[in-house]
C-alpha positions, -999 to +999 in steps of 0.1 A: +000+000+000+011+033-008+020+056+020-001+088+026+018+122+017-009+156+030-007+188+015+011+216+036-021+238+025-043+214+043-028+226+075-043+258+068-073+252+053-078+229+084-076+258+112-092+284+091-126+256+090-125+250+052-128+215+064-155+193+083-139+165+086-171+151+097-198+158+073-177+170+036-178+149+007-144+137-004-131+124-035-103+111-051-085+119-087-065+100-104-032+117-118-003+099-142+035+101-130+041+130-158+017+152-134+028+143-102+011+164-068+036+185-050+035+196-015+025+235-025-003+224-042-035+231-030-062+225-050-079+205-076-073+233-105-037+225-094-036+191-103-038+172-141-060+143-138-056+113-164-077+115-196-113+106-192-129+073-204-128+036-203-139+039-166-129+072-159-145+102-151-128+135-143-134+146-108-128+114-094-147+091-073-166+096-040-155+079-011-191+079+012-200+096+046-164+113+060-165+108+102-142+119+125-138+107+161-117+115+187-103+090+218-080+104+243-071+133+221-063+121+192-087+127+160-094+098+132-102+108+100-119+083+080-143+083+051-170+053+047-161+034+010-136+027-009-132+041-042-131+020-072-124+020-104-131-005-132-111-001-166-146-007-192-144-001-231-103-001-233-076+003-211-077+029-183-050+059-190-024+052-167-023+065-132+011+067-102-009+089-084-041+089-055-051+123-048-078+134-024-097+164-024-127+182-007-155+187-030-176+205-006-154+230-001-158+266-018-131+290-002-106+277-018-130+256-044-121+217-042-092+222-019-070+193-016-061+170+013-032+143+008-023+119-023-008+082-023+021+080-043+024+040-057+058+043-070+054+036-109+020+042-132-006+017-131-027+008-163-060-014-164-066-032-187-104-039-200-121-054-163-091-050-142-103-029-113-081-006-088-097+002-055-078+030-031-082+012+003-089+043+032-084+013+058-111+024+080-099+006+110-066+033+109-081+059+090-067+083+063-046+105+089-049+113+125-047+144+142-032+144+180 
């Protein structure tokens, strides 16, 4: 599994309350090694997604219900599915990159949170199907 990197904007974004960890939708893009995330990004319009179709579609996928709990002062933040996607009509345009993003927020508009870097591009073939696990059990990232 490919480690979580966050965005130093997030930091911000976080105390300012551009975030509800517990009630925005999130999604994740899919980006190709040649447009790889940098730290300084912060949001979606920063990023170049791969090419839409054959299972594709630009924006990215929802990942359910975001929650956020806290136990002895220290804050999970986990979202409720998966996302998946299945290469349909051709192979999928390759992907290295994970990146998630708020889509609820507005000020900045889709402001990015973190991206999983896999090391080399990925390319699905016609069925093959790549799901992003958010491991719910340790959850995307934890504040303390």
């Amino acid at each position: 599994m490919a480690s979580f990197n966050k965005f130093q904007q997030f930091v911000e974004d976080l105390a300012k309350k551009e975030h509800n960890l517990a009630s925005d939708v999130f999604k994740v893009v899919l980006c190709a090694a040649a447009a790889a995330p940098v730290a300084t990004d912060a949001v979606l319009a920063d990023l170049t997604q791969i090419a839409a179709g054959n299972g594709y579609t630009t924006g990215g996928e929802t990942c359910g219900a975001a929650g956020a709990e806290q136990t002895t002062g220290t804050l999970k933040f986990t979202l409720a599915s998966d996302p998946v996607w299945t290469a349909s009509g051709g192979s999928m345009a390759a992907f290295r990159y994970a990146v998630l993003y708020n889509d609820t927020a507005t000020t900045p508009d889709d402001a990015l949170v973190g991206w999983w870097d896999y090391g080399s591009d990925l390319t699905l073939a016609v069925g093959e199907t790549f799901t992003l696990d958010l491991s719910q059990a340790n959850g995307i990232l934890t504040l303390a």
